[in-house]
C-alpha positions as CSV (number, residue, x, y, z in Angstrom):
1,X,0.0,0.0,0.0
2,X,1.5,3.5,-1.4
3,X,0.2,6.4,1.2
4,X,0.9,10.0,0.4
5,X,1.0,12.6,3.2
6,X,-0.1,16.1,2.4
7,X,0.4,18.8,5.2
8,X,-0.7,22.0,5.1
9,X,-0.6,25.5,7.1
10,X,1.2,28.6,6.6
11,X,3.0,28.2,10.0
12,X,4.8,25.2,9.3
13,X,6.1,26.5,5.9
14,X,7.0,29.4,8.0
15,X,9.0,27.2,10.5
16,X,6.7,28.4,13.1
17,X,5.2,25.0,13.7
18,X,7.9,22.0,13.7
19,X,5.8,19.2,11.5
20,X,5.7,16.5,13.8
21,X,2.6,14.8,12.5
22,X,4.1,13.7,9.0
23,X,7.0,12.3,10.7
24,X,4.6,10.4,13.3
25,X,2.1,9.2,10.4
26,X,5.4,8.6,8.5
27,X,6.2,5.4,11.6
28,X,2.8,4.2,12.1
29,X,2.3,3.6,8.1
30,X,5.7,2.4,7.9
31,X,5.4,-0.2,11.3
32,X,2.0,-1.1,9.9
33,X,3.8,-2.4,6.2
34,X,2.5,0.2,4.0
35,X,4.9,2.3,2.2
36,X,5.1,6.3,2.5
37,X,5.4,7.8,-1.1
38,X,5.5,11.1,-0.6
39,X,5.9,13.7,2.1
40,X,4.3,17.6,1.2
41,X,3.8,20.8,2.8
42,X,1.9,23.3,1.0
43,X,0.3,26.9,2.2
44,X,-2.9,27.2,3.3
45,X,-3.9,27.4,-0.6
46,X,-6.8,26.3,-1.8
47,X,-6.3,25.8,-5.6
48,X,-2.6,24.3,-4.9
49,X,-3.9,21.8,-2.7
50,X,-7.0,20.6,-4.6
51,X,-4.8,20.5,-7.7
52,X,-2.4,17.8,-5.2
53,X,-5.2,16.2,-3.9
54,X,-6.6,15.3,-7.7
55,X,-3.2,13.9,-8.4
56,X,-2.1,11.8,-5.5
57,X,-5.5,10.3,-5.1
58,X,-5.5,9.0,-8.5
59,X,-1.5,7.8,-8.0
60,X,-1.6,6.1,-4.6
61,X,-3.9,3.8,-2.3
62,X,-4.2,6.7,-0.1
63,X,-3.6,10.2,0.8
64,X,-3.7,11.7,4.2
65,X,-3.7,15.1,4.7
66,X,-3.2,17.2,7.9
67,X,-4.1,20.9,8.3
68,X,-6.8,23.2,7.3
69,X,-9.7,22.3,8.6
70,X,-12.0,24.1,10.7
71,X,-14.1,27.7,10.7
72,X,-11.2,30.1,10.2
73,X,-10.4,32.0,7.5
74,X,-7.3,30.3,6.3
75,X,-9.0,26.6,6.6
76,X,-9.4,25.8,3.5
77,X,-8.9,22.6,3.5
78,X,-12.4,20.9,3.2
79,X,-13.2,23.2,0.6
80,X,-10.1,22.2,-1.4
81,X,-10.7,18.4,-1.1
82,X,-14.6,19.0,-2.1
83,X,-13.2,20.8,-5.1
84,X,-11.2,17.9,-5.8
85,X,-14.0,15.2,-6.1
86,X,-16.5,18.1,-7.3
87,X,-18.5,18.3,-4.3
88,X,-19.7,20.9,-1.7
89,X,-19.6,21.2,1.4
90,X,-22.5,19.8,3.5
91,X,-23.2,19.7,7.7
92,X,-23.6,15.8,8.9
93,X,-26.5,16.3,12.0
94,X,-24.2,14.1,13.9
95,X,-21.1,15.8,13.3
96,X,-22.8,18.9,14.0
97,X,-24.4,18.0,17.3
98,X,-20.6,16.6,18.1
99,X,-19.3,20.7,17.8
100,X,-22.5,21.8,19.8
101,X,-21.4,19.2,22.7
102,X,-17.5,20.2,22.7
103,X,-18.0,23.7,22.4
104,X,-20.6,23.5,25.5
105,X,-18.1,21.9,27.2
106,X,-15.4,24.1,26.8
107,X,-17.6,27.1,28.1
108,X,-18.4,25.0,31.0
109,X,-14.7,24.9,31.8
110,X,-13.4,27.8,31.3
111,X,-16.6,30.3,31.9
112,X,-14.0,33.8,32.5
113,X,-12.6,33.0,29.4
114,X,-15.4,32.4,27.6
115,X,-17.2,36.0,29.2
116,X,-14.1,37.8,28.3
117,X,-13.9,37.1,25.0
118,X,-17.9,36.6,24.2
119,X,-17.1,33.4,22.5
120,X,-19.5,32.4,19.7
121,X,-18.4,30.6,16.6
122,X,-19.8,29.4,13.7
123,X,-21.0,25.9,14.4
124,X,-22.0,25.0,10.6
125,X,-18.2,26.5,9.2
126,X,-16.9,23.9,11.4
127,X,-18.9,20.8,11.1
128,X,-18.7,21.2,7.4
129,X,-17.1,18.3,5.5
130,X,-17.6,17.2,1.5
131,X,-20.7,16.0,0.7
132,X,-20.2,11.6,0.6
133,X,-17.7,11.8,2.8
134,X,-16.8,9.9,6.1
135,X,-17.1,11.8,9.2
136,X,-14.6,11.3,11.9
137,X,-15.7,12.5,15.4
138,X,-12.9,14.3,17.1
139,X,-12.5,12.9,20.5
140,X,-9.7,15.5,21.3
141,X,-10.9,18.5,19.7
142,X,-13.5,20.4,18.2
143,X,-13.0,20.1,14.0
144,X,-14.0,16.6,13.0
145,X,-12.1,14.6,10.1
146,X,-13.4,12.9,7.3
147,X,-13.0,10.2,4.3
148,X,-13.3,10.5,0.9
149,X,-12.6,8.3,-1.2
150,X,-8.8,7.3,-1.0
151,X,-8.5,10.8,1.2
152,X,-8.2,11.3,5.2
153,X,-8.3,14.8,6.3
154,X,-7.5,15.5,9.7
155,X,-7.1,18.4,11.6
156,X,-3.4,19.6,12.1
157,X,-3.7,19.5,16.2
158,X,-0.9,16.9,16.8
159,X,-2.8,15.3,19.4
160,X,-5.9,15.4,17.1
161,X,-4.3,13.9,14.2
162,X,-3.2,11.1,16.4
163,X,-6.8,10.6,17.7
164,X,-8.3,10.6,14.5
165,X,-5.7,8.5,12.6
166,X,-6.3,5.7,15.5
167,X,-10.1,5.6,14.4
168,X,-8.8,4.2,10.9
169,X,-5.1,3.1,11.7
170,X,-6.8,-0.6,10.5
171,X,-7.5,0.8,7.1
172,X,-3.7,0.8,6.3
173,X,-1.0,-2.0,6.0
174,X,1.0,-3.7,3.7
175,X,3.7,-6.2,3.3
176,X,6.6,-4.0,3.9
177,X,9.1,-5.6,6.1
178,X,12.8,-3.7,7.7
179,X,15.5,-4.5,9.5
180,X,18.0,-1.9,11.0
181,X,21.5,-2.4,11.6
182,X,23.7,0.0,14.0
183,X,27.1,0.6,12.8
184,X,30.0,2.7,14.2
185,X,31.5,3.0,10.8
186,X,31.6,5.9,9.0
187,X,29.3,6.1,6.3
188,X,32.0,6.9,3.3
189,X,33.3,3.6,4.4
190,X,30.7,1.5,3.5
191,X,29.7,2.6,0.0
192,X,30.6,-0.7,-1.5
193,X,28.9,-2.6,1.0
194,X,25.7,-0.6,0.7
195,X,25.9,-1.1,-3.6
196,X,26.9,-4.7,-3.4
197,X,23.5,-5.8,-1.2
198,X,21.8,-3.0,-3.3
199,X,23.0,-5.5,-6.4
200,X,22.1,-8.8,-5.0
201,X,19.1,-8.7,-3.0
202,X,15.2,-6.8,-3.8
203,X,15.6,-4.6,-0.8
204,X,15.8,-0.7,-0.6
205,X,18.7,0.3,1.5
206,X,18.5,3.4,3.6
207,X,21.5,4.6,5.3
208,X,21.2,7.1,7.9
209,X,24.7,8.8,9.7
210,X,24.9,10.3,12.5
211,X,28.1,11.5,14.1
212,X,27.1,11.6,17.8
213,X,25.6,7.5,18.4
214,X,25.8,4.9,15.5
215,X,25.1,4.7,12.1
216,X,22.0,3.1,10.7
217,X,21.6,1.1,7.6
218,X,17.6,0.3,7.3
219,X,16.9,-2.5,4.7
220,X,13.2,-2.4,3.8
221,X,11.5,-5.3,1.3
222,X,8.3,-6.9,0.6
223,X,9.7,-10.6,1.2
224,X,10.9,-11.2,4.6
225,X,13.3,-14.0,3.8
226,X,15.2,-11.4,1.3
227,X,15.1,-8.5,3.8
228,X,16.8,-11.1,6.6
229,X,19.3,-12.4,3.9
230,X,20.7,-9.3,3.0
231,X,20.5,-8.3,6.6
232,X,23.1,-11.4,7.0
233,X,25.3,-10.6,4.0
234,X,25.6,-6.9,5.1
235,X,26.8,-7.9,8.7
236,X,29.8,-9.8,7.1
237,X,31.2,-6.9,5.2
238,X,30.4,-4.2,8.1
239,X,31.1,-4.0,11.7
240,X,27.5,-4.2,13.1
241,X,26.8,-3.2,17.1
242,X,24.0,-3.6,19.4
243,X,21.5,-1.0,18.6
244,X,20.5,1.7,21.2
């Protein structure tokens, strides 16, 4: 299974937000066997990321993208993905009673706040997903997610996207397999290593240096017998350590 991972928002472009959900999606796809394709960040844009949503459904088994959803004025993401599969945007009852609940909660909470500031939002500009899709109830927050087709949006809240993406975590696998090896060689030392099991064996090789701890050389295949043989011809030609 090829998964594509679209996030979106000005603020991680910016380098104000670090993008820690594409690297967390990244491991789950990748310990669940399916393969990551491609990794994305794009502005909060709606034309650019209908245009990528159009292409990568159509290119790979999935596409999960993170960001731009909500009521604000720079979520545009719904919209965009609607665009995508020609839809509009439409209010699930459920979906909409879900926003009506959290948002009474949150006043309960914090009622200062919520005097302060005169809180009122737009409960239809955030329940609103594409028409046909999937909603996802957000158990951590107050923007539910959604599936369409081949695409899962999900809110860019770290700790909502890892909410949300447990919900369908069983929709993804595959029959990737890995095996990493530590080394304290230097990398430049094992270029003919790396191309020789590259040659012989139907693995991808990854190799990852770092001059503080060890060295990793990830071998990644789709038959587990070929991944563990080239694991075994690799530790012959390079010095291999206990990992960390």
């Amino acid at each position: 299974m090829e998964v594509a991972i679209l996030t979106v928002g000005d603020e991680v472009l910016s380098g104000d937000t670090e993008n820690t959900n594409a690297t967390w999606l990244a491991s789950r796809l990748t310990d669940a066997g399916a393969t990551v394709a491609r990794i994305l960040t794009l502005p909060d844009d709606r034309a650019a990321i209908r245009e990528t949503v159009e292409e990568w459904s159509a290119a790979f088994d999935a596409v999960i993208v993170t960001g731009g959803l909500g009521g604000t004025h720079d979520d545009v993401t719904a919209d965009a993905i609607a665009d995508a599969f020609s839809r509009e945007l439409v209010v699930h009852p459920a979906v909409r009673e879900d926003v009506i609940e959290t948002v009474a909660a949150y006043r309960d909470r914090n009622p200062d706040l919520v005097e302060a500031h005169d809180l009122d939002i737009d409960v239809d500009a955030w329940a609103a997903l594409p028409e046909g899709s999937r909603p996802l109830v957000n158990p951590e927050g107050l923007c539910p997610g959604c599936v369409l087709d081949t695409v899962y949006a999900f809110p860019g809240v770290p700790a909502e996207v890892r909410a949300l993406f447990d919900l369908v975590a069983g929709e993804f696998g595959g029959d990737a397999v890995s095996t990493t090896l530590y080394t304290p060689q230097p990398e430049g030392s094992m270029v003919e290593a790396v191309a020789g099991v590259r040659d012989r064996f139907d693995v991808t090789v990854g190799s990852y240096p770092n001059t503080e701890t060890r060295n990793r050389i990830k071998l990644t295949g789709t038959d587990a017998d070929a991944v563990a043989a080239a694991a075994a011809w690799l530790r012959e030609r390079i010095e291999v350590v206990e990992g960390p």
